[in-house]
C-alpha positions, 0 to 999 in steps of 0.5 A: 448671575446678577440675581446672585450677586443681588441676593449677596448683596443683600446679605452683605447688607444684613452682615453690616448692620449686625456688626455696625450694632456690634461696633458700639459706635464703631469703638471695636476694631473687629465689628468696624472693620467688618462692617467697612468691607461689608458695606463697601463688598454689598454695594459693589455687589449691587452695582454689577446687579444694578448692570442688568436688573432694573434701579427700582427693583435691584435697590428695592429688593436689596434693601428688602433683604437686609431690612427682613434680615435685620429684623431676623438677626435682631430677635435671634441674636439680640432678643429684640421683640416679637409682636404681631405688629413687627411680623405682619410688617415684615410680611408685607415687605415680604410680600412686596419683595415678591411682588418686585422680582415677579414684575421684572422683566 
């Protein structure tokens, strides 16, 4: 279960940056307003994940999600760039998120 509530976690943090950019500067009600709970929900989250999974991977892996989430959102919804730089960085973060969840006890 704590690995649920870590990968919740981690896609709560993905929905708080995407509405935090849709906030403008937290000036729209909606996108704030979302963008509080969703802060406040993703790290209640993690601390009833953090309970069992060890500090290092939890946060390491939460912070994974939401950076390679970040980045998908971002050229899907925000026509941000694609290059061969971004995809080989977030294959790396990939590669450690993987690296992190098979070293855990």
């Amino acid at each position: 279960m704590p690995w649920i509530y870590l990968f919740i976690a981690g896609a709560l943090e993905i929905l708080w940056a995407y509405s935090m950019k849709l906030s403008r500067g937290f000036s729209l009600l909606i996108p704030s307003a979302i963008t509080i709970l969703a802060v406040v929900a993703s790290f209640w989250l993690l601390s009833i994940a953090m309970r069992t999974i060890p500090l290092g991977t939890a946060y390491t892996i939460w912070t994974g999600i939401g950076a390679i989430g970040a980045f998908v959102i971002g050229i899907v919804f925000l026509a941000e760039p694609v290059n061969t730089a971004r995809i080989i960085a977030a294959l790396l973060i990939i590669s450690g998120l993987l690296l992190m969840k098979l070293s855990s006890t």
